[in-house]
C-alpha positions as CSV (number, residue, x, y, z in Angstrom):
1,X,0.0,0.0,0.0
2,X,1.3,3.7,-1.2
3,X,2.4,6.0,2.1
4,X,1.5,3.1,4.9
5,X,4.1,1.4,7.1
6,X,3.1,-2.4,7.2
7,X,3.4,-4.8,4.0
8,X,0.3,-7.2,5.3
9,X,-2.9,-7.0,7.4
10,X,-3.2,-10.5,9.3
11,X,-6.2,-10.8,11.3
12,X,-5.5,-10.5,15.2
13,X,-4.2,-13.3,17.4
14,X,-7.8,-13.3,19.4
15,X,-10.0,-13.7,16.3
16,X,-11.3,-17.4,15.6
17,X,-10.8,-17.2,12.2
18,X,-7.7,-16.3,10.3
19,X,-7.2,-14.5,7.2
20,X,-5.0,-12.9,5.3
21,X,-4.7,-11.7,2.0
22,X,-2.2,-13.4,-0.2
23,X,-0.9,-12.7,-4.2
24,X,-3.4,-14.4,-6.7
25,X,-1.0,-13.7,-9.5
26,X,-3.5,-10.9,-11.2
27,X,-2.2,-8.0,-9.0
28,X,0.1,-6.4,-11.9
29,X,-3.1,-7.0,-14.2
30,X,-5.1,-4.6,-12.1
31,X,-5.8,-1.2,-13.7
32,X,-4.9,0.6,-10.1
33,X,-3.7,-0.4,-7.0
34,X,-6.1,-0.6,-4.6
35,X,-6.2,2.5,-2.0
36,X,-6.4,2.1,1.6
37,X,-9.2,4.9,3.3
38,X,-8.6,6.0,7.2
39,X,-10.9,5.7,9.1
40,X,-11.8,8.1,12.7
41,X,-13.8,6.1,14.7
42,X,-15.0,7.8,18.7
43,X,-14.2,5.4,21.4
44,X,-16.5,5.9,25.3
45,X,-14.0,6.2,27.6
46,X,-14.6,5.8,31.3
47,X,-11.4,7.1,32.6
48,X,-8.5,8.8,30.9
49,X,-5.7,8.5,32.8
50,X,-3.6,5.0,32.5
51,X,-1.4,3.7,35.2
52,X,1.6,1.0,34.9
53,X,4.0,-0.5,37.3
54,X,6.5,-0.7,34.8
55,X,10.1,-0.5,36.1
56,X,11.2,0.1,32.3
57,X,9.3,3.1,31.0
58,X,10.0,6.2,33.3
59,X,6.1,7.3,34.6
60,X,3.5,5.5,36.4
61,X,0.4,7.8,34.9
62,X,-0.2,8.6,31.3
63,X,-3.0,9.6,28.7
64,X,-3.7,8.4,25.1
65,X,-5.8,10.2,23.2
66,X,-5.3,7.7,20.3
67,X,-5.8,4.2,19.4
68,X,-3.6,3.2,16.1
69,X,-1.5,5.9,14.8
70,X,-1.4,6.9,11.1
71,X,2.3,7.3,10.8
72,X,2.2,4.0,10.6
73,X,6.0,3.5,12.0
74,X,7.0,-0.5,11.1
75,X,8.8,-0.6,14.3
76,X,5.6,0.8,16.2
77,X,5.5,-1.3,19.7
78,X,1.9,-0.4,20.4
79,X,1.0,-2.7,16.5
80,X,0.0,-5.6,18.5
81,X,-2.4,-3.4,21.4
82,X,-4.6,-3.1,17.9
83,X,-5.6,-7.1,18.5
84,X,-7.8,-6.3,21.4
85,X,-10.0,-4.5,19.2
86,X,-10.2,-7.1,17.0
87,X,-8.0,-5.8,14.2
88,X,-5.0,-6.2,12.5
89,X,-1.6,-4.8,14.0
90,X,-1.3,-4.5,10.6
91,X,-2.3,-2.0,8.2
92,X,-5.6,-1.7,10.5
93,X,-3.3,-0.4,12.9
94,X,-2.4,2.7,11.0
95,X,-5.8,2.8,8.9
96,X,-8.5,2.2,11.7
97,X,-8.1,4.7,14.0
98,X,-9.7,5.5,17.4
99,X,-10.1,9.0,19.5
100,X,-11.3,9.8,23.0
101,X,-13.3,13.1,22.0
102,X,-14.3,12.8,26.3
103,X,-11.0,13.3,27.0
104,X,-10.3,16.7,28.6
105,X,-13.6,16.5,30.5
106,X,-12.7,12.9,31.7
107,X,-9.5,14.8,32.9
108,X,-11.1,17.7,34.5
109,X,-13.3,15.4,36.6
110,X,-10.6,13.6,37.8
111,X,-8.1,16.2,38.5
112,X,-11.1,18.1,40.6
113,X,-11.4,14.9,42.6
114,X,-10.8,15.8,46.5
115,X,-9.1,12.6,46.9
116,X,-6.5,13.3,43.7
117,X,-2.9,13.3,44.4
118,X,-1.1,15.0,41.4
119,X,1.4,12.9,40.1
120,X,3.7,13.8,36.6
121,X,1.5,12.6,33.7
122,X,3.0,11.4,30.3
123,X,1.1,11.8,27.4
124,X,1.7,9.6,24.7
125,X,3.1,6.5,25.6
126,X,1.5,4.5,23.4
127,X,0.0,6.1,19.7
128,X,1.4,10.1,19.1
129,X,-0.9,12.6,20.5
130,X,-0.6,14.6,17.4
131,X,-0.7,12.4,14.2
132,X,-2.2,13.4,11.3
133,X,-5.6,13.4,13.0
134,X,-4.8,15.7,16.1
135,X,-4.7,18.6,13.3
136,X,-8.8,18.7,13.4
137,X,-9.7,16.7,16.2
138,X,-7.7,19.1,18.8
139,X,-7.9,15.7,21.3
140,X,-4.3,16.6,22.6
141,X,-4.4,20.3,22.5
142,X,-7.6,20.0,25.0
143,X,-6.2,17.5,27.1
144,X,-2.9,20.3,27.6
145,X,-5.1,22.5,28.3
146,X,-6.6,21.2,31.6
147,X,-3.2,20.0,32.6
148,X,-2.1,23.8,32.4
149,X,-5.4,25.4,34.0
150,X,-4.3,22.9,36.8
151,X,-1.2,23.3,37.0
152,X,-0.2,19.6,36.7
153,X,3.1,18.5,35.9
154,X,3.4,16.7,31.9
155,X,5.4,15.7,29.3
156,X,4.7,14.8,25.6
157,X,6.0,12.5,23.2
158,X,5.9,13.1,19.4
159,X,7.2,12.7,16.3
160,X,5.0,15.4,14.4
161,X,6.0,18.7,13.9
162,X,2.2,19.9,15.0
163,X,3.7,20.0,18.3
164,X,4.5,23.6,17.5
165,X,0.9,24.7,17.2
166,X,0.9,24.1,21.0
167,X,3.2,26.5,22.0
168,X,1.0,29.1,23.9
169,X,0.3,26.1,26.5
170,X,3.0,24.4,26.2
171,X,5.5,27.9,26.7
172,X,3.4,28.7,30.1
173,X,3.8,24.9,31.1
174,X,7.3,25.4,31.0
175,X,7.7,28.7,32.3
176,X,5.9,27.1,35.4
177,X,8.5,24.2,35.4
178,X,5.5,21.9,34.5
179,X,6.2,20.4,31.4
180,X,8.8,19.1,28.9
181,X,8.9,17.4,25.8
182,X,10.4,14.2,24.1
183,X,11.2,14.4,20.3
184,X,11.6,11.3,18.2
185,X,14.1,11.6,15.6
186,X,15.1,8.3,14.0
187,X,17.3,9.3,11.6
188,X,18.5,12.4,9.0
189,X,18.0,10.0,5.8
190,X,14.5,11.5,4.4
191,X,14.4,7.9,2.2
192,X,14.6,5.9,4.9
193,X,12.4,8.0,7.0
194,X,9.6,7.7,4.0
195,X,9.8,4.7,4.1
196,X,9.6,3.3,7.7
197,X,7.2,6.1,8.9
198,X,5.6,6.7,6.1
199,X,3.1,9.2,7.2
200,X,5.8,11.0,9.9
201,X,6.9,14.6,9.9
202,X,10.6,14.7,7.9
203,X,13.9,14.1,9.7
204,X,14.2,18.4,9.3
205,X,10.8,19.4,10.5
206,X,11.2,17.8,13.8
207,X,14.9,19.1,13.8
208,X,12.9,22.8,13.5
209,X,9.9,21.6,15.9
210,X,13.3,21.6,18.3
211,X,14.3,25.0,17.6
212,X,11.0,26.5,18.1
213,X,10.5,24.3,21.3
214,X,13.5,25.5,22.7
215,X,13.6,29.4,22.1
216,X,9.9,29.5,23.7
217,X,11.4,28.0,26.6
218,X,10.1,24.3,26.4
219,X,12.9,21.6,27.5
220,X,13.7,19.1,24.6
221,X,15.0,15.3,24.8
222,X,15.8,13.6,21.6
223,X,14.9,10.3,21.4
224,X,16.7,8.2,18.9
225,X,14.1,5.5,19.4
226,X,14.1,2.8,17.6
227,X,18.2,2.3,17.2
228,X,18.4,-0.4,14.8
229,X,21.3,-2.3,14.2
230,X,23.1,-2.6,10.7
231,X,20.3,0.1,9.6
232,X,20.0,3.4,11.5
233,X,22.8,3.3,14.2
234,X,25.4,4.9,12.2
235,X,23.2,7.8,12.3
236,X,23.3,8.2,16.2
237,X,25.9,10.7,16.7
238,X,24.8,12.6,14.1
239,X,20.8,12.9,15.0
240,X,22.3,13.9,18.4
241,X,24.8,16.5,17.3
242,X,21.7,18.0,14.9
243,X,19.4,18.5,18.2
244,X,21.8,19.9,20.4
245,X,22.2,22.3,17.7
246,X,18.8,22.8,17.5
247,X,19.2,23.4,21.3
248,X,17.9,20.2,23.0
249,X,19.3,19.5,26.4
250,X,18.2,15.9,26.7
251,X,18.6,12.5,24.7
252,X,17.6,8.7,25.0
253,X,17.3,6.0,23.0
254,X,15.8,2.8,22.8
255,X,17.1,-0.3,20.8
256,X,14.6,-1.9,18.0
257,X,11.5,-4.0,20.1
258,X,9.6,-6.7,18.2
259,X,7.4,-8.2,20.3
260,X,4.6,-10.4,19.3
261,X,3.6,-9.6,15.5
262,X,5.7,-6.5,15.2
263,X,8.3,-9.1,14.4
264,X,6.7,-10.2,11.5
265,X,5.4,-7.1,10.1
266,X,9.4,-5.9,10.2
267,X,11.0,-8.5,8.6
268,X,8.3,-8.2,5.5
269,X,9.2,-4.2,5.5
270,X,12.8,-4.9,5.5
271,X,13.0,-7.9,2.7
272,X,10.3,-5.7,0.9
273,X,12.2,-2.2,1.1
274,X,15.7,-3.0,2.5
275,X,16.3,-7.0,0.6
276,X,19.9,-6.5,0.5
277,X,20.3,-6.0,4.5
278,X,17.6,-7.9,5.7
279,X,19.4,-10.8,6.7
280,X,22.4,-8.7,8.4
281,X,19.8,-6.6,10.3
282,X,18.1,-9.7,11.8
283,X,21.3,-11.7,12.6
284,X,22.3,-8.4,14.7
285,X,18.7,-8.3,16.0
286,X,19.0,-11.5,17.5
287,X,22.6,-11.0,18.7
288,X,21.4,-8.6,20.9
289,X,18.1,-10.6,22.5
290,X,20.0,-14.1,23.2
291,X,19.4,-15.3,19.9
292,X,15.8,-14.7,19.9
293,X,13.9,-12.0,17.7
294,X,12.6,-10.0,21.0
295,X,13.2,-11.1,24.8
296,X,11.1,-9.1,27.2
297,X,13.2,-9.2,30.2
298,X,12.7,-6.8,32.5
299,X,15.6,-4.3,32.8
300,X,17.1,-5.0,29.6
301,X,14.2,-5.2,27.2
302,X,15.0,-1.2,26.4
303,X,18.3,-2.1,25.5
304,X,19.5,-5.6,24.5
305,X,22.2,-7.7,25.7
306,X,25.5,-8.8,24.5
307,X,28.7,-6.8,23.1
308,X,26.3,-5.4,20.4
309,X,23.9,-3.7,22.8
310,X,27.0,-2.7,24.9
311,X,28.7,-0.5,22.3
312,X,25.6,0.7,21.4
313,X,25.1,2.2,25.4
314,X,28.8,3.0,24.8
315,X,28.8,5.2,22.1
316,X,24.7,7.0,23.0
317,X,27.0,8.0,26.3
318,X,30.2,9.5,24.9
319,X,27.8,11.2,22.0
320,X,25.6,12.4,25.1
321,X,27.8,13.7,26.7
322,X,30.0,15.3,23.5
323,X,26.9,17.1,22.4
324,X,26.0,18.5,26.0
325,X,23.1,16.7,25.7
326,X,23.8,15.4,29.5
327,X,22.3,18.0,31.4
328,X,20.2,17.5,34.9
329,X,16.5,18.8,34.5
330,X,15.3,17.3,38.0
331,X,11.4,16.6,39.2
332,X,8.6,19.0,37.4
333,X,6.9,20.6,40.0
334,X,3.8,19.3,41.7
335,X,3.4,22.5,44.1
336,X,1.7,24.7,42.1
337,X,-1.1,22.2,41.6
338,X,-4.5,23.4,42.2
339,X,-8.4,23.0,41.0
340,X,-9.7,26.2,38.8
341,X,-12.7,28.1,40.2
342,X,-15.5,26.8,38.4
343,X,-17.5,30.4,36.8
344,X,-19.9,31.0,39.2
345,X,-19.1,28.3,42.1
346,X,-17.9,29.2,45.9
347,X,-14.8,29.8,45.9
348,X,-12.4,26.7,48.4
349,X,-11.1,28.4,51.5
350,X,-9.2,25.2,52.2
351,X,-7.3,24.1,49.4
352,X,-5.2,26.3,46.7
């Protein structure tokens, strides 16, 4: 399919019946490739804020406004989350897409709850909060919104310029040391990019959401998330020398993930776009997850084991540090938290 990420659309692991399309030999015949519609389905939330025990991922609370994500990243790790709705991790996964349009009033009522304890929120930990959708649908930008009338420590993970449209909340977020953001950049090659987020913002409008993050005041972490071995590594020191440039402060990385069908789904993208290092990228794949295409160990499931996955840490380090991309941000700040006066209501002579 033109402009989408996966190569197949296999039904999901929980369906009873299995299908999956499959070359009849009269593709190449057909006047026009066939063309793949998205799809915006509204999904009834009951709550909106997610919680984890994860020792791995850095927060305990976060929000999705999202289900499926049309960038439709190969490497995505939330593909096989697409399942439980009885779809395809797949090219449903970056065609049928789901919103939460109750999501800053979901918020609002639980932030106003007496018993609420603010805790730092992350939003977007699964799906982008602002792919191609997030343009008209504003699901994000609301959800920001309450954080900031709260005054509730966030951050944001993205890959999409749109970011930028954000930066009257997000500037007062940070100017109240309540917020900071995390910028995917995968790698500088606008080819590759195309082709392994197909439906991304380019390696230089991220670069430039950066720069206009930074001079309104917003802290910036690059994440060079997926590194993949024998495909995008070399590029490491270079995507982190571009964002310190473009004044980040910040930088992680996570090595390539392929649990469940994301496996798959990768190896057909790479024989399909990238035949002459599929084998190579596999064979270092494995080498760093004890010969297996994905181990899930806890602790090392971020980065791999092995000598591969240690010069990998190696070299993020020295580059982090080169590129002054090493400095200390501490805690966003949950003492300014505080419930807006409703218009009209009594006014709480007990709590800020």
């Amino acid at each position: 399919m033109r402009g989408r990420g996966a190569r197949s659309n296999a039904t999901g692991r929980f369906e009873g019946q299995q299908r999956e399309a499959f070359d009849d030999g009269w593709t190449l015949d057909d006047p026009e490739p066939e063309k793949l519609e998205t799809t915006v389905q509204a999904e009834k939330a009951k709550v909106i804020i997610s919680r984890n025990d994860s020792p791995d991922v850095g927060f305990s609370s976060s929000i999705n406004p999202y289900r499926g994500c049309e960038h439709g990243c190969i490497y995505c790790y939330a593909r096989p989350a697409h399942a439980y709705m009885g779809l395809s991790p797949g090219l449903d996964f970056e065609s049928k897409l789901f919103f939460k349009p109750e999501a800053a009033r979901l918020l609002e009522k639980e932030l106003s709850k007496a018993s609420y304890r603010p805790e730092f929120i992350h939003i977007g930990g699964n799906t982008d909060p602002y792919q191609p959708q997030e343009r008209k649908l504003r699901i994000t930008r609301g959800v920001i919104e309450v954080l900031t009338a709260f005054r509730h420590p966030f951050s944001v993970i993205t890959k999409s310029a749109l970011i930028v449209r954000d930066l009257d909340l997000l500037a007062e977020a940070a100017r109240l040391q309540l917020t900071r953001v995390a910028m995917s950049v995968t790698t500088l090659d606008r080819k590759l990019a195309r082709s392994m987020e197909p439906r991304a913002a380019t390696p230089e409008k991220r670069i430039d959401a950066i720069r206009q993050l930074t001079r309104a005041g917003v802290p910036v972490t690059v994440m060079f998330a997926p590194c993949i071995p024998g495909l995008n590594d070399h590029e490491m020191e270079a995507v982190l020398e571009r964002a310190a440039g473009a004044g980040a402060s910040g930088a992680g990385y996570v090595a390539l993930r392929l649990p469940r069908e994301i496996k798959d789904l990768f190896r057909e993208w790479l024989e399909s776009d990238h035949p002459d290092r599929a084998r190579r990228v596999m064979s270092l794949v494995r080498q760093m997850r004890g010969g297996k295409d994905y181990d899930d160990t806890w602790g090392s499931r971020m980065r791999g084991q092995g000598p591969i996955a240690d010069l990998m840490a190696t070299r993020f380090a020295a580059a982090k540090k080169r590129y002054g991309l090493d400095q200390s941000w501490g805690s966003l700040s949950t003492a300014r938290f505080r419930v807006p006066p409703k218009p009209g209501g009594q006014i709480d002579l007990f709590r800020e």
